[in-house]
C-alpha positions in Angstrom: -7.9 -25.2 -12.1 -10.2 -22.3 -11.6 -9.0 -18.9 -11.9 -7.9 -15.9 -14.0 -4.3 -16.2 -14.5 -3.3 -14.3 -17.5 -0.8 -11.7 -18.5 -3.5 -9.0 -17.2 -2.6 -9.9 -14.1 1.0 -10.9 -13.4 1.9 -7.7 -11.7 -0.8 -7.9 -9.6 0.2 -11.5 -8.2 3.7 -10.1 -8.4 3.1 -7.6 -5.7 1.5 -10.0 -3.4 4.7 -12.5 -3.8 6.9 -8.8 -3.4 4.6 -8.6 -0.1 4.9 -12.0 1.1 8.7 -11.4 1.0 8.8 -8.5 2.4 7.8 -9.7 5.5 9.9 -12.8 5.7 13.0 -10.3 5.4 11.4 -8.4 8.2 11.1 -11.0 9.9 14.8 -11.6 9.5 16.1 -8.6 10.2 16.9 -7.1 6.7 14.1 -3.9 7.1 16.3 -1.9 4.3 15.2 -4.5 2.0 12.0 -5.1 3.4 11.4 -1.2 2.3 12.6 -1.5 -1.2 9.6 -4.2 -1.3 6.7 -1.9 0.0 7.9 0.8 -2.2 8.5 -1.6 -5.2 4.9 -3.1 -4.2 3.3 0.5 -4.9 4.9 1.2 -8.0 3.9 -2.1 -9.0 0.1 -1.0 -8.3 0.2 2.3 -10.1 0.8 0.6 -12.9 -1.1 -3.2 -12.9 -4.0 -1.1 -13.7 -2.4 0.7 -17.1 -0.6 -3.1 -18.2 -4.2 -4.6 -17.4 -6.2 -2.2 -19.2 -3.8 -2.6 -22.6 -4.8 -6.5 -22.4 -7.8 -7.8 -24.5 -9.9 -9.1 -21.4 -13.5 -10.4 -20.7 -15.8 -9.1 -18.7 -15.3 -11.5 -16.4 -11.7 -11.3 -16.7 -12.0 -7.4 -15.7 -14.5 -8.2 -13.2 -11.5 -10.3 -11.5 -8.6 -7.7 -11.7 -10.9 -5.2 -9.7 -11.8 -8.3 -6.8 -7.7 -9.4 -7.2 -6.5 -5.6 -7.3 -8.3 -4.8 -3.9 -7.5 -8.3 -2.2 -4.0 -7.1 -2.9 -4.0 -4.0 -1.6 -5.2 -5.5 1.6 -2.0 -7.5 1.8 0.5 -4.9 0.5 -0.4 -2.1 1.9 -2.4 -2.8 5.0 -0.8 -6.2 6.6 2.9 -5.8 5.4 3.2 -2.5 7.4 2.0 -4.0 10.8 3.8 -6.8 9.9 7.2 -5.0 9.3 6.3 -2.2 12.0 5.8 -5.1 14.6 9.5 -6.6 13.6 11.1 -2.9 13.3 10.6 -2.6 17.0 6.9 -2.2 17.8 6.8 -5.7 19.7 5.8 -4.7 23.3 2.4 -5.3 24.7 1.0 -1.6 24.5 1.6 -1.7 20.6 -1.3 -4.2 19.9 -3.5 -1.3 19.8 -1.7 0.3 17.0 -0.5 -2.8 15.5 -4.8 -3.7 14.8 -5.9 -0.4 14.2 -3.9 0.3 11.1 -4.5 -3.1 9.1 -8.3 -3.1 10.0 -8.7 1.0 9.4 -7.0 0.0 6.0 -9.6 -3.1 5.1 -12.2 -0.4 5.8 -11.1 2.1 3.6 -10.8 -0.2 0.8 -14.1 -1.9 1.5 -15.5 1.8 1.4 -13.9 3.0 -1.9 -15.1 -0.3 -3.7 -18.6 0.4 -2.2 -18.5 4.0 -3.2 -16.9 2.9 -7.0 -19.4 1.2 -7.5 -22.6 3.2 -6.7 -20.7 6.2 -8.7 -20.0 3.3 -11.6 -24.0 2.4 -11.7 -24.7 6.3 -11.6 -22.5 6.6 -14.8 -19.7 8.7 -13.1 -16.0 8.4 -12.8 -13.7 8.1 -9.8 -12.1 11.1 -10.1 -11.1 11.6 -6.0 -10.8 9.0 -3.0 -12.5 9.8 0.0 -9.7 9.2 3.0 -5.9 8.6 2.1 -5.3 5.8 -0.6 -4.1 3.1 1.5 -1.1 2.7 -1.2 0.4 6.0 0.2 1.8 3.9 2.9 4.2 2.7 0.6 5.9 6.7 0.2 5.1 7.3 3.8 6.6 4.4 5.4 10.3 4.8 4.1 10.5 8.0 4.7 9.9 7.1 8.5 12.4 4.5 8.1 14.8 6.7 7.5 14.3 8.6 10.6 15.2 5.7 12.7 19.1 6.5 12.3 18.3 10.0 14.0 15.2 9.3 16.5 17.2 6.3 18.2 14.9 4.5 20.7 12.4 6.8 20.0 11.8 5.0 16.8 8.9 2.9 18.0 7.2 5.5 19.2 7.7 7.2 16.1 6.1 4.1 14.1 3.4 3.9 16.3 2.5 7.7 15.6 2.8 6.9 11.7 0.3 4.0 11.7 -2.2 5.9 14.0 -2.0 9.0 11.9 -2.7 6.8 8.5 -5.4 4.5 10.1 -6.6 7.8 10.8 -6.3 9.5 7.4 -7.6 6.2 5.7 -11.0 6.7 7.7 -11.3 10.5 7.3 -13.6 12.2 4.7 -11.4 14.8 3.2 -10.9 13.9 -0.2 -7.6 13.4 -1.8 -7.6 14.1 -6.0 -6.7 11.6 -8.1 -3.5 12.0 -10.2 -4.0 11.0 -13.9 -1.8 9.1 -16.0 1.7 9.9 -16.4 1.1 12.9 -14.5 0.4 10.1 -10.9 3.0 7.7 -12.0 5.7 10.4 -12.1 4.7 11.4 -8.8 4.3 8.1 -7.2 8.4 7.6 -9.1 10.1 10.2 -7.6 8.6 10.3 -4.1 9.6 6.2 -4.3 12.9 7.3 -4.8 13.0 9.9 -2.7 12.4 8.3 0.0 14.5 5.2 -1.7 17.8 7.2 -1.3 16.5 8.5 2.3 16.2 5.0 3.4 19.6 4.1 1.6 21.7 6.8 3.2 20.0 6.4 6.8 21.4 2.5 6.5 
């Protein structure tokens, strides 16, 4: 069977299956739990990347985290928001527009950053900043606008519609975001998760 499937990566193909279920709850009605599965989905990336880098891998091996990491990221964090967004109420004909823009805006920026990685990697320089919004910050953004829905009412659509323009939008702009190192990011990716965990708890 050809592959990489090794301990390097179990996270990785964790958060896809995380993904994947996420949308069949959506899909079903359970958006609550369909948020604790985004947000668990971008804890789950902050650190693959630490577990992956503590494993004794090939070059080849590395090679295919970076391809699996990014093919991930497409699925967590660009089509499991349209997906749930489309199921959370943003199902009528005008919302196509939104609905498109966000999951391609968020295949751009990824195809941009590994582009970009890999002229600064050839040059000899680190990634220290990302160009646009990580396309992971969906995953602290998009509870917290769940958890408006109990106070917006039927203006909650609109409301998701607003959020997915604005990040397609930040995803594609060239202000540069600073990357957070080590336990210094993962603390702030943790409490803004449950932040916005206990937002989306309390809202229902």
């Amino acid at each position: 069977m050809i592959g990489y499937f090794n301990r390097s990566v179990v996270i990785t193909y964790g958060s896809v299956a995380l993904a994947l279920f996420g949308m069949i709850l959506a899909a079903q009605g359970h958006m609550l739990y369909a948020v604790w599965c985004l947000m668990t989905c971008g804890f789950f990336d902050v650190i693959d990347g630490r577990v992956a880098r503590a494993c004794k891998r090939t070059e080849a091996e590395k090679m295919n985290g970076i391809q699996l990491d990014s093919l991930s990221d497409t699925v967590c964090f660009g089509v499991f928001p349209a997906v749930f967004a489309y199921f959370a109420g943003l199902d009528e004909w005008w919302c196509a527009v939104f609905l498109v823009a966000y999951p391609v805006a968020a295949i751009g920026r990824l195809c941009y950053y590994n582009v970009q990685a890999d002229l600064k990697e050839k040059d000899g320089k680190a990634v220290s900043e990302f160009e646009g919004a990580p396309v992971t910050s969906i995953s602290l953004v998009l509870p917290f606008i769940y958890a408006s829905h109990a106070f917006v009412g039927g203006w909650f659509p609109y409301v998701l519609a607003a959020m997915l323009a604005v990040m397609a939008f930040m995803f594609l702009t060239s202000i540069c975001f600073r990357k957070h190192p080590g336990k210094a990011r993962i603390l702030f990716v943790v409490c803004i998760a449950v932040l916005g965990f206990v937002c989306a708890t309390l809202s229902g």
